[in-house]
Each structure stands twice: as C-alpha cells, then as structure tokens.
N, C-alpha and C positions, 0 to 999 in steps of 0.2 A: 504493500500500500504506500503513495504518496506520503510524505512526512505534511503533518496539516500547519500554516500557520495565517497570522490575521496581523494584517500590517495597517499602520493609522499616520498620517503625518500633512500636513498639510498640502489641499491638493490646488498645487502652482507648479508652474513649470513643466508641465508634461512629469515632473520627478516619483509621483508617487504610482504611476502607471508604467515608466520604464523600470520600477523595482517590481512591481506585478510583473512585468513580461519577463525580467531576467531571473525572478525567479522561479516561473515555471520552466523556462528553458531549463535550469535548473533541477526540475522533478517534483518542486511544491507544487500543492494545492494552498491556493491563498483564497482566503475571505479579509476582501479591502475595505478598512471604515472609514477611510480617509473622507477629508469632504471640506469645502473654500472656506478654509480659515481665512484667506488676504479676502478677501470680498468685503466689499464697503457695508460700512455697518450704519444703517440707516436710524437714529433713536428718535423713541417717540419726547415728548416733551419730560413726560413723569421719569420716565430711562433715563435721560438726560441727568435731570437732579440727581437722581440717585448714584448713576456713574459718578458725576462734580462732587457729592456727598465721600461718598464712598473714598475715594482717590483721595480729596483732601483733607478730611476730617479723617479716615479710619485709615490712610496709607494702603489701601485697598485696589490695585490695580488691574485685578483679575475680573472685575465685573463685566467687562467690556468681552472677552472670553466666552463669557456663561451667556449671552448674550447673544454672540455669532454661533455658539455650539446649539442653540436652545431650537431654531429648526430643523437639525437634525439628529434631534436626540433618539425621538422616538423609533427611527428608522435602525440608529445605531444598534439601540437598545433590543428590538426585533432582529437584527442579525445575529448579533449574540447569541439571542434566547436561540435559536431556529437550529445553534450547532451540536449536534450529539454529539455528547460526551464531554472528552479534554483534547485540545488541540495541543500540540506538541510544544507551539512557539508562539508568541505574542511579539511582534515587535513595534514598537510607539519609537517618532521620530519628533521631537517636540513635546515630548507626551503633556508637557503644561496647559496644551490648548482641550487635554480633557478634563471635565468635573472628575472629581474623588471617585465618587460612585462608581463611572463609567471604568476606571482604573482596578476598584476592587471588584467589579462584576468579571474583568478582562484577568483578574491576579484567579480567582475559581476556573476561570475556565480553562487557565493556561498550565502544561508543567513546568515550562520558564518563561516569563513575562522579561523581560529587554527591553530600555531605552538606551538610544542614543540622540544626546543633547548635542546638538550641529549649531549651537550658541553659545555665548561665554552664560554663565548661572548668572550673571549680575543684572542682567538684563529682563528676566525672563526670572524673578525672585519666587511664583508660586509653584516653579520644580521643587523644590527646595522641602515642602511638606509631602512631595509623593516618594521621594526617593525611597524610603522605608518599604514601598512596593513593591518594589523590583529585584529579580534576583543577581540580574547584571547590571550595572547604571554605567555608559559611555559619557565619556566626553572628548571634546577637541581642542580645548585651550590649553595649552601647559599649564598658566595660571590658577587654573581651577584644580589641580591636581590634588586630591586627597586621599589619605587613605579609605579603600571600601568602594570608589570610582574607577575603573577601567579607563585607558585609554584608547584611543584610533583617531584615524583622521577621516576626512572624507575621500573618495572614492570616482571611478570611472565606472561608465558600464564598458561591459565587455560586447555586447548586442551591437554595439554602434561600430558599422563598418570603419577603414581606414581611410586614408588619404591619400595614398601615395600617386594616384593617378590623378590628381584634382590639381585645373590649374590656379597657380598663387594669383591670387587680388589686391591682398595687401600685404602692405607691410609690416606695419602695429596694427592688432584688434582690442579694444574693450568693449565689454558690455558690461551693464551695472546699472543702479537705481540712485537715483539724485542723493548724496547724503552729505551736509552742510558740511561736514570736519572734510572729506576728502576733494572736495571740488577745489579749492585752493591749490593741490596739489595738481590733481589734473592739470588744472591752467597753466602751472610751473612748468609741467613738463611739456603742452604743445607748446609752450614757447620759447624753452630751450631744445629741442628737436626738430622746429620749422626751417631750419635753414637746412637740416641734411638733408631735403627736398624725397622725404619719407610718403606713400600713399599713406596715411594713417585714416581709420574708422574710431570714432568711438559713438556707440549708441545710449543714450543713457534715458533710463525712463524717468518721467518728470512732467506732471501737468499743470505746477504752480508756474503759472506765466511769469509773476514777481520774480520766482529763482531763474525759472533760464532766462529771464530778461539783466541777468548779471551778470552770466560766464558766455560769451555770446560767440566764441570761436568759432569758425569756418568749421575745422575738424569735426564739430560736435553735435549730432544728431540727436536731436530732442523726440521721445516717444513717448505718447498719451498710451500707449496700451505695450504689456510685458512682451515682449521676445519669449517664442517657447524654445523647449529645449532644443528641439530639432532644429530649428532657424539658427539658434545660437552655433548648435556644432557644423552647422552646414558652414557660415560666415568663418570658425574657427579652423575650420578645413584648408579654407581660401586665403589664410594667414598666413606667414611667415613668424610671425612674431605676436602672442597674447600679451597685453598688459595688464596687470594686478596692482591695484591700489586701497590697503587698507581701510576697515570702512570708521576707523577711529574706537571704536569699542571692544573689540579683541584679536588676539595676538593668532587663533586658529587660521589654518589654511580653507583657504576660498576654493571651490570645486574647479578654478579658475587653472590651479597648479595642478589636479591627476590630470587634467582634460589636455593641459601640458606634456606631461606622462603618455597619455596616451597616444599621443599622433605624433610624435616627436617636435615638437614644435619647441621652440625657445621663450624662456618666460623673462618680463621685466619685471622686477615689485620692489616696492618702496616697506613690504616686512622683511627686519634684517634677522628675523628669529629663523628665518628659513635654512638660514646656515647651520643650523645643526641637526636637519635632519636627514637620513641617510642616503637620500637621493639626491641631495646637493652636489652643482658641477656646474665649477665657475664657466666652463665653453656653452652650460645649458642655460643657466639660471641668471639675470644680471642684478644687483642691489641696486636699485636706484637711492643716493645718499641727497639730491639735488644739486651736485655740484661736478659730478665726475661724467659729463658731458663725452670727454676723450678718451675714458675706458670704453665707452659707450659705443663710440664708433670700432673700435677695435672688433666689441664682443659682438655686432653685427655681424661682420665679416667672417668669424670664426665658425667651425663646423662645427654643427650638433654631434654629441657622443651618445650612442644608442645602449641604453641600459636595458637590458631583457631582464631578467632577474627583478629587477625595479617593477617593470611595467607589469608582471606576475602579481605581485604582494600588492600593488593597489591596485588590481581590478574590483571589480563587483565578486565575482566568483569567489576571487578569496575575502575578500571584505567579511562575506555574510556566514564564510567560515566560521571564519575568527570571531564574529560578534555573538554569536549562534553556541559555540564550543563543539562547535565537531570538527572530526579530522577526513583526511590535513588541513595544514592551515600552515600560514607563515605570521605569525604575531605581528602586532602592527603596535608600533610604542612611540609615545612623545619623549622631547627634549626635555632634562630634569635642571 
C-alpha cells in the first residue's frame, strides 16, 4: 500500500501542488488541506474592531488568521473526518496559519505530525504555542536554532525539467514582492551595474502606486498580480545569472539559491551567511558587499563548477526524506 500522508501550507505559488505532484511521483497518496492563506482579507466593520482591539490592547496578532482560515474550516474539518484510520505522515508548512484544534485533530490522526517553519519564528510568534505538537519541528534560520528544533533549508523540485537547451535572455533575473528594507538595495545595485551594459529583468510585485512611484528604474517591472511558479522557473531558465536580495527579516535561504542549484545557474546575494554552507563556491555564488563592483565583473566571466553530489541533497526527493525520517537520506544541516 501507498504510504498515506496530508500536507497543508499555504496555497501560492503553484508551491503546495508541485509538493502534491512530486510527491506522488514519489508513491504517496496525499490528502491536501492546503487553501489561500495570501488572499485579501476582506473585514467587516465589527472584525475590524476587534482585529484593532485585539492587536493593540491584547498583542494579539493571530486574529486576522482565524479569520482567512474560518471559510474553510468546515471543508478542512470534513477531510479529516472522511480519513480511515491513521495516516502515516502529516506535514504543515507554516503550520501557524492553522487554529489549535485543526492541529490537535491533525496530531490523532497522524503517526508523525511535521512542520517545517520556511520563516524566521519572530515573525510569525503564534508557532510558538503549537510547537508542543509536533513530533519533528523544522526550521531554516540559523538564528532560530534551538535545542528540540530540527534543521533544513529549502529545496528544489526535482519534477521540473532542465535547461540546458533553452536559449539565455538575460543576464540578471529577480523576482520578489515589494519589501520596504530591501528596495534601497535593489536601486544600489541597478545603478552600480548599469554601465556593464547587462540585459537585466527584475519583476517585482507591488500594487501601492505610492511605492513604485519611488524606485522608478527602467530595469524594474512593477506586477499587480504574483508570478507563478512555473513562469518564474521558465524566466529562471532564460537566465544567466539569478539575483537574491535579502528581505531584511531573516538570515534563511530564499528558494531563490536551490533553484540556483538546480539549473546550474550563478547566484548574486547581498546574504553573506551563505558562506558557510556547504554548497558555497566562490566561481558559483557572488556576495554582493555594495562596493566590490570589480570582483563582480571578474565573477561574471568565470565558469560555473557543477556540483552533483550538491544538487542530490537538495532536491525534493531527498528533502522529504530527510524531513519525513526515512531512509536514505542525506541530512540537511544549518551553519552553527
């Protein structure tokens, strides 16, 4: 029999349906609760207060949650119920965006209930009472590192074919969502880069007029609705070179770096944490520091080093090993 398991995480990006498909490649049967966490949340007057209430008087931030979760609770709740027996595996990816209840109805049904937190904990403070739940608790920040939490990073799928026959478009690619601390830097870098007369792309979603009426670069393609995933790796393909640029709140690797990994592509990022982990290589990886312009152009010119062995340990396939506990597996561990 299929080993059974029920996977939850917020459904954006095409991301929670390319882990449904590579994991039945794989040989699961999956039951998916996942469901549009990012969808605009529409409050009525009364909701309002009580969010405002809540938030300010009780430090209460999770209302807003229980609130996006509340139309499809019932449906979640009915999946649940409908499963015979115990499924094998439970894996929550965010698990904060579920109520208590939905957690300990998911902790009966499961024999190993798993999350992995693809956020720093500080941001996202209501994991923090469920962790007691879980038999495995992931995270990706070094920072957050504690005893009794698990490590890994994020991941590539393996489903997604290669590149090597696709012709290059550009030169630098970003994609990313408008986020006040890292646009500064952006603008640093098209404008110390414009003179090596580089194609560069960057997409970035953003529908406050106000904001992109401030960073207003040529380079910079302003988008009212998200890039799916697919678009994204298609544009990544057409690449030469992806750029990474911290979103100011944690120190973890952006899906930005396997996706690097994966197609052999060359990465630029302004995190210098990246240098300790074991896939670093100065011909692949560049630190952007904001000043070192003329290494820049060197590491252009230089050829990618093809890591096999690398590109094994962060695929999906072994990801879901490793977070799962079955063998093989090639363990996946942060910088201490």
């Amino acid at each position: 029999m299929k080993p059974r398991i029920i996977i939850g995480l917020p459904q954006s990006f095409e991301v929670n349906s390319l882990i449904q498909k590579n994991l039945e490649i794989l040989g699961f049967e999956v039951i998916n609760i996942s469901y549009p966490e990012h969808k605009k949340l529409k409050k009525t007057f009364t909701q309002n207060v009580i969010y405002i209430f809540r938030k300010l008087v009780l430090g209460d931030r999770n209302y807003k949650s229980i609130l996006k979760f509340a139309p499809y609770k019932n449906n979640i709740i009915n999946q649940i119920n409908s499963i015979n027996g115990k499924v094998e595996y439970t894996l929550l990816i965010r698990a904060d965006i579920y109520p208590l209840d939905i957690i300990s109805k998911l902790k009966e049904k499961s024999n190993s209930l798993i999350t992995y937190h693809w956020d720093g904990l500080h941001r996202f403070p209501a994991i923090n009472k469920m962790i007691p739940y879980f038999d495995r608790f992931f995270i990706f920040d070094p920072k957050d590192f504690n005893q009794g939490y698990l490590p890994t990073t994020n991941f590539y799928f393996d489903s997604e074919s290669d590149s090597s026959e696709i012709k290059l478009d550009f030169d630098l690619y970003f994609m990313g969502s408008y986020i006040t601390q890292r646009m500064p830097i952006i603008e640093d870098f098209i404008n110390k880069t414009r003179y090596l007369n580089l194609n560069s792309k960057y997409y970035i979603y953003c529908t406050d007029k106000n904001k992109t009426n401030k960073y207003k670069q040529e380079e910079i393609n302003y988008l009212s609705t998200h890039i799916s995933y697919s678009e994204n790796i298609a544009y990544i393909k057409k690449s030469k070179v992806i750029l990474d640029f911290l979103n100011g709140t944690h120190h973890g690797l952006s899906f930005r770096v396997f996706e690097a990994i994966q197609f052999d592509k060359k990465l630029i990022t302004n995190n210098k944490e990246i240098k300790k982990y074991d896939f670093y290589n100065e011909n692949n990886i560049f630190i952007w520091k904001g000043d070192n312009i003329s290494k820049l152009k060197s590491f252009l010119s230089s050829d990618y080093i093809i890591q096999n062995e690398i590109k094994r340990k962060y695929a999906f396939s072994n990801w879901i090993q490793y977070i799962l506990d079955r063998q093989p597996n090639i363990p996946i561990s942060l910088p201490r």
